[in-house]
N, C-alpha and C positions, 0 to 999 in steps of 0.2 A: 847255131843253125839258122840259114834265112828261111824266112816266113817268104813264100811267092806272095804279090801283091793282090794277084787273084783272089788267095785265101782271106787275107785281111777282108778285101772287099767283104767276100760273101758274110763272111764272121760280121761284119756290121750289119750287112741288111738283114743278119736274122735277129737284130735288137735283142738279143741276150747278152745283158750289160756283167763284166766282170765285177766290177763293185756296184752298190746298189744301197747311196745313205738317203735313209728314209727319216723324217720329222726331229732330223739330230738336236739335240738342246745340252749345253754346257750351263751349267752356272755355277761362279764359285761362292762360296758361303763365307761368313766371318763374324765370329760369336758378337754380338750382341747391334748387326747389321743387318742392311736388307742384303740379298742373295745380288749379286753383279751378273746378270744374263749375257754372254759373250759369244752362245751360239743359239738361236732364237727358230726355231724347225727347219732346219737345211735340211732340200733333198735334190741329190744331183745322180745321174748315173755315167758311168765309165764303160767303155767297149773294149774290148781286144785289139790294139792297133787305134787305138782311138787317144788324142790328146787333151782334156776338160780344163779349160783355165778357170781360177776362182781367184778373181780381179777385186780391188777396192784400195782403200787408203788404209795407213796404219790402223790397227785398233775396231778394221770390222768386225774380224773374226775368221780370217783364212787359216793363224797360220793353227789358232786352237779349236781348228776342224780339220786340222788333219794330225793332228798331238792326238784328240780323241780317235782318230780311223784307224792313229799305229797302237792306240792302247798306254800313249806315254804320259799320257795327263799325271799329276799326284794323286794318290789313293785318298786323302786328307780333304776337306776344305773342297772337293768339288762334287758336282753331282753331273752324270750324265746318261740321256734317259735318250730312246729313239733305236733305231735301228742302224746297223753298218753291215751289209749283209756281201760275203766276198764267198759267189758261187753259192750263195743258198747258205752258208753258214754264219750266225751273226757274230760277230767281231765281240759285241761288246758283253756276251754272254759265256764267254771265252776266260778260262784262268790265269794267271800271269805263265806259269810255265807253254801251256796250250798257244797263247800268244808269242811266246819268246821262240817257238815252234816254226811258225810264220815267220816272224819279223828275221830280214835278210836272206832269208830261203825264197817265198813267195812273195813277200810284200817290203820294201825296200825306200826309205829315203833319203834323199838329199837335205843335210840340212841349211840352214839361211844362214848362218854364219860360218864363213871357212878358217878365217883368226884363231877361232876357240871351238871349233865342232871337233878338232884333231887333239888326242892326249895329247897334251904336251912331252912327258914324260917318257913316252913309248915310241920305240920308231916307227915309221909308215910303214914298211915293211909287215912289222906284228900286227897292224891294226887289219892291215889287209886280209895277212895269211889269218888268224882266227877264224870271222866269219868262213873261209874256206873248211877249214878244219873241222868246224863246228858243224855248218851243215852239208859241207859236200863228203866230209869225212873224207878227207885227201890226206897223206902222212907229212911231215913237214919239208920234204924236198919234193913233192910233188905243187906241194902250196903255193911253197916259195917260188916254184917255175908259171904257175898262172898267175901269181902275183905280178911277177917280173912284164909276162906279157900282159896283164893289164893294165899294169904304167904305161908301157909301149901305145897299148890302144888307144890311150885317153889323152896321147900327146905329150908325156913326161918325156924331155930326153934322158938319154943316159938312164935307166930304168933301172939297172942292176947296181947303182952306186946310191940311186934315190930312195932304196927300199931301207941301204942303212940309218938314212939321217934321219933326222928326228924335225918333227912339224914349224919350228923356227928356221929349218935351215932351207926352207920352200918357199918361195914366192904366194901371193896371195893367189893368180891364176894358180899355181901348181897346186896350192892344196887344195883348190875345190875339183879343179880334176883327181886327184886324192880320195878327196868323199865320195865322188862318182862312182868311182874304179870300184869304191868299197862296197857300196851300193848296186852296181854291176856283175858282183863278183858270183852270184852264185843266179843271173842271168830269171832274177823275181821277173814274175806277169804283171806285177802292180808296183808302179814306181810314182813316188811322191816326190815334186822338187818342191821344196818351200826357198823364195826366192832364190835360184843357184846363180844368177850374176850378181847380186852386192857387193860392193864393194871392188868389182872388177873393172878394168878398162875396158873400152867400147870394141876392139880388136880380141881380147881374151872374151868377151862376151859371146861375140858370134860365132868364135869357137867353140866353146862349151854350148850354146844352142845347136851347132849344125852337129857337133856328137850325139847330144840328146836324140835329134829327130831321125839320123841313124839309126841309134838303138831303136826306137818304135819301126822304123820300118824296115829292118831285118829282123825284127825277134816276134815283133807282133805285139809287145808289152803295152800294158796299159798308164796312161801317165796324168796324172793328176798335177799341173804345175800353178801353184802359187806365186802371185806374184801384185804390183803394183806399177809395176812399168806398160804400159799401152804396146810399146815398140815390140818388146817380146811377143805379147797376148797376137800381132799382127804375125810374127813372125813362126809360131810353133803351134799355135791350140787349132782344134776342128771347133768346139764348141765353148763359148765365156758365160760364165756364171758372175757378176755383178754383184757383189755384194755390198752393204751397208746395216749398220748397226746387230750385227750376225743375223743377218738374214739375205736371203735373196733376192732383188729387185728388177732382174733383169735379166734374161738365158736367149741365147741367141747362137746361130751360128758364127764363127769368124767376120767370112764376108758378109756375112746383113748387117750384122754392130756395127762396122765400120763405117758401111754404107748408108746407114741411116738408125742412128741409135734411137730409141724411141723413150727412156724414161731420163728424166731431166737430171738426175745424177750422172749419167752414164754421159750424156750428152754435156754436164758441165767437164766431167774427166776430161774428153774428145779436146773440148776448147781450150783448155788452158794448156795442152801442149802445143810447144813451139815448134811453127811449118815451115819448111824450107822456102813455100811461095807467099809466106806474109810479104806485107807491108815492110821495106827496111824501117826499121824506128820501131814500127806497131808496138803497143802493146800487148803482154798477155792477160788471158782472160780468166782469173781465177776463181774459183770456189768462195763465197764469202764463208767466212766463219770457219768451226774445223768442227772436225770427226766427233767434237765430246756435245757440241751443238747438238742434240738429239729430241725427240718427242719418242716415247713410250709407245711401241706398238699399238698397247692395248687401245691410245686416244687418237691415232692418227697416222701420219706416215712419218715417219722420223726424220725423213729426209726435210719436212717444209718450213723448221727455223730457216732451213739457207735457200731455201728453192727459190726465185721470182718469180714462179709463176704459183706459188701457195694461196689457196684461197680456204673460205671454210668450207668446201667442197671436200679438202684433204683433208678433215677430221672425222676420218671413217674408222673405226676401230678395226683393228687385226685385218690390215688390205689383204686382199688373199692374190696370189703369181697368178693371173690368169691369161688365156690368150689374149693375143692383140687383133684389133679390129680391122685394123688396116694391114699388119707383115702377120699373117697367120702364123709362119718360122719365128715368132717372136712371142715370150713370155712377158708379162708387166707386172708390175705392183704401183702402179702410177694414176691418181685420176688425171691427170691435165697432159699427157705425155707430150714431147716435141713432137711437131707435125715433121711428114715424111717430105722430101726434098719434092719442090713442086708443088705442093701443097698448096692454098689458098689460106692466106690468113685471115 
């Protein structure tokens, strides 16, 4: 059923967020080590019809903030404290069965690998019709016919021959339209993509983006997309969430990030992709150092081994996301932020 655009509208401006992750903290333990902190108080919220990107480099912490939202972390060796609240009910207070309840009924995701997210052993067909069966409670030739049409919908040709074969015998774009479809199937409010173009060609990409944003704006669904591509984050989200070292650094709308990023992470991301209007020859402009380059919240900003503009000004303890002085629409964690276009230096 389409959602009229009107009702989206209104569903936003009454900011009653469908998910709602409050002070989220992951860490994983290991006997006779310190605790690895991999999600450091994330809080982001999600609308009805609303697309929330949660942006950064390998190793922030996207994609085990949203492993903890679907409840898929290991029981073992990790801890996770904070709130995940979907409609007032918290997630992580939730039983495994209780959970297993939700997941693919209401809450659904895509995962980052399409290679290996597909049994191998099982055909596409079975992987589909289950989640049918299980929670739409359809008999197996009722399954197998939404099955079939949601090959159809997701771009599979030939759908009724694709549901025999088994995950080897699919192209890379075909299976992650696959995972989609599976993830579609019983048409959840809460969709997670954790990067859904890897590993794809630039042509299969924009395909599976312009499905994706279909689905949100005929169903109303809400979508949490993970990712580290910029291009995408341009092409799909209403609002980016920045992360770095599992935490937040930066929350903006789409267009204000783009147009004038304000924390010097966010802003070195921006530089070092390559623009159609550089310089022929130019250089890119990359990030020194990598993601394991950190400083400890508790002493400072993590970001200012690689920052240029670090001074001991950035040895603040546990910087807190506050407004920005100059793009009020803008959240920071930044003493020194890039100045805004025009600016006086």
């Amino acid at each position: 059923m389409t959602v009229p655009a009107v009702t989206l509208a209104a569903r936003r401006r009454e900011g009653t967020p469908l998910l709602s992750v409050r002070d989220l903290q992951v860490r994983f333990t290991r006997r006779g080590r310190a605790p690895v902190r991999a999600v450091d108080g994330v809080s982001f919220d999600v609308a009805p019809g609303q697309v929330v990107g949660l942006v950064g480099e390998s190793g922030c912490g996207k994609s085990v903030t949203s492993l903890a939202v679907m409840g898929l972390l290991a029981p073992r060796g990790v801890e996770v404290e904070g709130e995940v609240l979907f409609e007032g009910q918290d997630l992580l207070a939730l039983s495994s069965d209780e959970l297993r309840e939700l997941r693919g009924r209401d809450i659904a995701m895509v995962f980052q690998d399409p290679m290996t997210s597909l049994n191998p052993v099982v055909p596409v067909g079975t992987q589909v019709t289950e989640v049918l069966r299980r929670h739409a409670g359809m008999d197996r030739g009722q399954a197998r016919d939404e099955a079939e049409s949601l090959l159809e919908r997701v771009g599979i040709p030939d759908p009724a021959r694709r549901l025999k074969d088994y995950p080897h015998q699919l192209s890379g774009g075909m299976r992650q339209r696959a995972l989609i479809a599976i993830a579609l199937a019983c048409k959840p409010r809460l969709l997670i993509a954790d990067e859904p173009t890897t590993a794809l060609d630039v042509t299969i990409q924009a395909q599976v983006l312009e499905l994706l944003k279909q689905l949100v704006a005929e169903t109303g669904t809400a979508m949490i997309m993970i990712t580290h591509d910029l291009g995408v984050v341009a092409g799909i989200c209403d609002e980016v969430n920045v992360m770095y070292a599992g935490r937040v650094v930066e929350r903006a709308g789409r267009r204000e990030l783009f147009a004038s990023p304000r924390h010097q992470y966010t802003g070195g991301l921006l530089r070092s992709i390559p623009r159609l209007d550089a310089v022929r020859g130019g250089q890119l402009t990359p990030i020194p150092g990598s993601a394991s380059d950190v400083l400890p919240w508790e002493r400072g900003c993590a970001f200012a081994p690689r920052c240029s503009a670090q001074d001991a000004d950035c040895l603040v303890p546990d910087l807190e996301l506050t407004l920005d002085d100059v793009r009020p629409e803008h959240r920071l964690r930044c003493v020194h932020p890039v100045p805004p276009p025009g600016a006086a230096l």
